[in-house]
C-alpha positions, 0 to 999 in steps of 0.5 A, a space after each residue: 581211279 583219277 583220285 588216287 592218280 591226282 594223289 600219286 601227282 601231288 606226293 610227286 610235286 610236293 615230296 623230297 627225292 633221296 638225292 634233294 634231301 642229300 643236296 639240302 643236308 650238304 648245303 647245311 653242312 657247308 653252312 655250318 662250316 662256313 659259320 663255325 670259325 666266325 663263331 669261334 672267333 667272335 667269342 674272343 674278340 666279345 671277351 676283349 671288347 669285355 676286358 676294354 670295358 674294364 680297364 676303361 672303368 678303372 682307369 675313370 675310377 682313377 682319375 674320378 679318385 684324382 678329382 676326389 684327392 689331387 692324386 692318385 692312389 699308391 699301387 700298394 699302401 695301407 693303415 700299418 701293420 697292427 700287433 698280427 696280421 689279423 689286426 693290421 694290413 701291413 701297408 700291402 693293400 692294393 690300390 684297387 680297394 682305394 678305388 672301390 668307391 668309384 666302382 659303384 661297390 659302396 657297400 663293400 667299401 663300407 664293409 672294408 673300412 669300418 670295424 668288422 665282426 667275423 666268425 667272432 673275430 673284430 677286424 680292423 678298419 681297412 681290414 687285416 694283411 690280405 693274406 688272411 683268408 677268414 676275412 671275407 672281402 679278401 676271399 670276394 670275387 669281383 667281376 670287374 677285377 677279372 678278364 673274362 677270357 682269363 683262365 683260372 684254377 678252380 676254387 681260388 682262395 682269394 679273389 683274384 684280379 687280372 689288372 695290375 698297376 704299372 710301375 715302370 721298369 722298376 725291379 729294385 727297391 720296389 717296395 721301398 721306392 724313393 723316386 717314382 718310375 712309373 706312373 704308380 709306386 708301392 708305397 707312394 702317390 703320384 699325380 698328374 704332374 708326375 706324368 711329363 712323358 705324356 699321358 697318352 704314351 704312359 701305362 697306368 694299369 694293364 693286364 696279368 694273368 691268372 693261377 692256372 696250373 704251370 702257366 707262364 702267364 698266370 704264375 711267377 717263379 719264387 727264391 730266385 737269384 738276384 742275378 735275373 735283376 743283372 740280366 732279366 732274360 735268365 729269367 726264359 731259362 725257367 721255361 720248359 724247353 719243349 713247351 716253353 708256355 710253361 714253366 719248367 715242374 722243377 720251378 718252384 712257383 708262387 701258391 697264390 700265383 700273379 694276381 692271386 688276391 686282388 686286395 693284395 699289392 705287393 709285387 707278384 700280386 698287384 703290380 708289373 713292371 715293363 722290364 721284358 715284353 708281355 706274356 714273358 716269364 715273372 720272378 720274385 728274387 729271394 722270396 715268396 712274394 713281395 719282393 724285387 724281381 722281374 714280374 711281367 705284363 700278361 694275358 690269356 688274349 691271343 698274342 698280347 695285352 690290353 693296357 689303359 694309358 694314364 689319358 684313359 684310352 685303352 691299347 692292346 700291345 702285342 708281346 712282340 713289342 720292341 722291348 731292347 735288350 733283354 739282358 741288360 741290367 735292371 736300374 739301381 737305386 742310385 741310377 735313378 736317384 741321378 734324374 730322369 734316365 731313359 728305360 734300357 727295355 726298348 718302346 716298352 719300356 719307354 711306354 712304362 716310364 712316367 718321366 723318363 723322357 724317352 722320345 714319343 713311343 710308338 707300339 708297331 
């Protein structure tokens, strides 16, 4: 009898009334309340940190390419354009495949710049047009071209990248550039020389987006008018006016979208110009791609996008950014030609400028 009484004593000490085990689970549950937001925002804030570490090492893999060459790579360039697309990159390769070397990816640099047998078919060195999808390196996904918070289309059809190069406020003529803008070009080199605005207040490679359905972000307009190079803010008329996140489903887009082939420098793909703020519409004049037009800095990071100045630090730059008037006309050829001229576009515009000897800008 005194055993079971000293049994009845220890589930009594030891046990869990209903009303305790109630107050431990609402303890849990205010834990895991409080835990949950700190979770969800630690991941974007490890996918920022992630994008900075890649823009940090493009940016060295530049200079390194500087160092290398006394200066640096064209936004766009190639070897020429061969008797098809197939057998000549038409002079639209990226910048980024100059820099492959300088990325510690040797091995696909060696594959891209020597002859190459695929499927029967012998590429050249430097491969063919960036649009041709049976060429292996072209279709490669690499992971140091592409922002981890980026949203993407399934399946793409080429590697895509989420970093472009800056060419200033440039909107005309930007393929066939005869003054330098920003600190890079389509078509022609620059150095450090080139950069008398300062390097720490000059853009050389920031953030686009990704293809992802109707996204602003991601995509760009194609067969514009070229009245957006008169008044850029026309270019918000593409949006749809419920969710203007989106742009308007009778907008033709871009199959491709921006960055939509990382090899690919032509205009929607590698470069952006500091015309409108981040995260604001693109748009090709006249064309599919490759063409004049408003193309936009952007990305999936709440509120803006990171940039790499040309002295290697890296700024996230917020789309509310001074970015001036909106609408008023982009440069011309012959305003440029005249010298040095300040950008129309506000502190962003100024921080795309190379030479345009704006007063020192600061980002708000």
């Amino acid at each position: 009898m005194n055993g079971k009484t000293q049994k009845r004593r220890q589930t009594h000490l030891y046990g869990f009334t209903v009303v305790e085990l109630l107050f431990v689970v609402a303890i849990i549950v205010l834990l895991a309340g409080l835990l949950l937001p700190a979770i969800r925002h630690a991941r974007p804030t490890a996918q920022r940190m992630s994008c900075s570490n890649n823009l940090k090492q493009l940016v060295l893999a530049l200079h390194n390419y500087h160092d290398t060459y006394q200066h640096f790579p064209s936004a766009m360039g190639g070897t020429g354009t061969g008797r098809s697309p197939i057998y000549g990159n038409a002079n639209r390769l990226s910048g980024l495949v100059a820099l492959l070397p300088f990325l510690d990816d040797q091995a696909r640099w060696d594959q891209i710049s020597t002859p190459t047998e695929l499927n029967g078919v012998v590429y050249p060195a430097m491969g063919p047009a960036p649009w041709v999808d049976q060429y292996t390196p072209w279709q490669e996904r690499i992971d140091s071209f592409e922002c981890p918070s980026a949203e993407l289309d399934d399946n793409p059809r080429f590697g895509p990248t989420n970093y472009a190069f800056c060419i200033g406020d440039m909107a005309r003529a930007i393929h066939q550039p005869t003054v330098l803008r920003g600190a890079f070009a389509c078509g022609m080199t620059s150095d450090l020389d080139d950069v008398t605005d300062g390097a720490s207040y000059t853009i050389a490679i920031g953030e686009i987006g990704s293809l992802s359905g109707l996204s602003v972000i991601g995509q760009f307009a194609t067969f514009r008018p070229a009245s957006i190079l008169d008044n850029p803010s026309l270019c918000r008329g593409l949006l749809d006016s419920r969710h203007p996140e989106f742009y308007a489903k009778n907008v033709p887009l871009s199959v491709l979208g921006r960055g939509g082939c990382w090899a690919d420098g032509g205009a929607g793909f590698g470069i952006f110009n500091t015309v409108l703020p981040p995260n604001s519409p693109s748009a090709a004049v006249e064309g599919r791609g490759a063409v004049d037009g408003i193309y936009s800095a952007g990305s999936f990071h709440p509120g803006g996008a990171q940039f790499a100045m040309v002295d290697g630090s890296v700024r996230f730059i917020p789309e509310s950014i001074d970015a001036g008037d909106g609408s008023s006309p982009t440069l011309t050829a012959q305003q440029l030609a005249s010298g040095s001229i300040a950008s129309p576009y506000g502190v962003w515009g100024a921080l795309g400028t190379a030479a345009g000897k704006e007063t020192d800008p600061e980002v708000d």
